[in-house]
Phi, psi and omega in degrees: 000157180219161193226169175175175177276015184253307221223164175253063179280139211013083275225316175303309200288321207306295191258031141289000166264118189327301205297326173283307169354300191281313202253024168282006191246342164286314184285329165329295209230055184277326194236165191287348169269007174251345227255310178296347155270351172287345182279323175285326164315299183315290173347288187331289220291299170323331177283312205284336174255053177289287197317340189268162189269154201258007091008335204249196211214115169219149179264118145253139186292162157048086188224028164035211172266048168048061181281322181257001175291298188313286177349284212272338141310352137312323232233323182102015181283155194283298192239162178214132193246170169223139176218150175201151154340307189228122177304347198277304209272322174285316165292007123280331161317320204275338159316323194263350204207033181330322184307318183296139145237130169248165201202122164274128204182113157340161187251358172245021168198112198262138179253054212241129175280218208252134172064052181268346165213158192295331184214192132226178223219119178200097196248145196049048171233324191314298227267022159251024190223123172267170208307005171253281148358316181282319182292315194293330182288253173006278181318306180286334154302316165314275214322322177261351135293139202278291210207316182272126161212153182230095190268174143257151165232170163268123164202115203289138174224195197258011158250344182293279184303337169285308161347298184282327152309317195303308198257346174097341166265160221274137174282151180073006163070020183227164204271327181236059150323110162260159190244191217271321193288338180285312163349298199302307185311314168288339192265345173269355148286330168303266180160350234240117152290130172294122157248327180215185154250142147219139209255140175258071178069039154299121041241018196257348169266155116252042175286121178249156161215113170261115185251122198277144162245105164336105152337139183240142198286123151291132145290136149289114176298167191252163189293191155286327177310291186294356186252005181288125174316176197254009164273311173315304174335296178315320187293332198264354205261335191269330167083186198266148178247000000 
């Protein structure tokens, strides 16, 4: 396995060891063009949560050591959890963030019931995930959310892809790169609406933050017809004499 400012090989096995653990946030964001996309990220990630009430009870997935945790205690949300894959990333979140409870859990089997938070939250995981994986991931976020959810994607454009001939690296510097119709794909699988984009240094990025809705359930109402006693029915069904 290997680490670099690009790419995660096998990435699930990677931070589950104390020693990347401890030193992830150096080797992440060490030089200065990583400092300055963390700085525009964060930026991002704060516009995408404008829309939410500051009120509410949000998760974040996969929050490692709690970079995006801190943000949305920052933001001033009334409660804030955290959950991730490795218990190793989290004990350091939790040195930084003693207040937080966090809970290790896959992000595609959440130990969450159904609508258990107002909103959730899940940066940098999607684009280490391939298209099945992602929808399964997706879908468990919809499920314990009431109504709001806010992901990231890698999503690759044709500067993105020259980028990637030119260096020989993987495009958009992520391990599973999407184009804009699979975005589309995952999310009517899911159950999930697009509501708004915010782009991460485009086009020199193919970082996204998408802020997401549950699809809201139709009732169907019963016609008029059917709400008639069945002689009135009759009557309307025979037409006038």
């Amino acid at each position: 396995m290997r680490y670099n400012a690009q790419v995660v090989d096998a990435p699930r096995e990677y931070w589950q060891t104390e020693a990347q653990a401890e030193h992830y946030e150096r080797n992440r964001f060490g030089d200065p063009w990583s400092r300055a996309y963390r700085f525009v990220e964060e930026r991002t990630i704060r516009r995408a949560l404008r829309a939410l009430a500051r009120s509410g009870r949000i998760l974040d997935t996969a929050c490692g050591t709690g970079r995006i945790t801190a943000l949305l205690v920052d933001e001033g949300f009334a409660e804030v959890v955290g959950s991730d894959v490795s218990t190793a990333m989290m004990a350091v979140a939790k040195r930084h963030l003693p207040q937080i409870e966090f809970f290790q859990a896959d992000a595609t089997r959440l130990p969450f019931d159904e609508n258990s938070f107002d909103a959730v939250m899940c940066i940098g995981l999607l684009m280490h995930l391939d298209a099945a994986t992602r929808v399964a991931a997706l879908r468990e976020l919809a499920r314990i959310s009431r109504r709001h959810v806010v992901v990231q994607y890698g999503c690759v454009g044709a500067f993105q892809r020259l980028q990637s001939r030119v260096t020989g690296r993987p495009a958009g510097s992520v391990r599973y790169p999407v184009v804009d119709a699979e975005i589309h794909q995952d999310l009517e699988r899911s159950g999930l609406q697009e509501r708004a984009r915010f782009w991460v240094l485009r086009p020199v990025t193919g970082s996204v933050i998408l802020s997401l809705a549950k699809e809201r359930r139709r009732v169907a109402r019963p016609s008029a017809r059917r709400s008639l006693p069945r002689d009135l029915a009759a009557l309307a069904a025979s037409g006038p004499r």
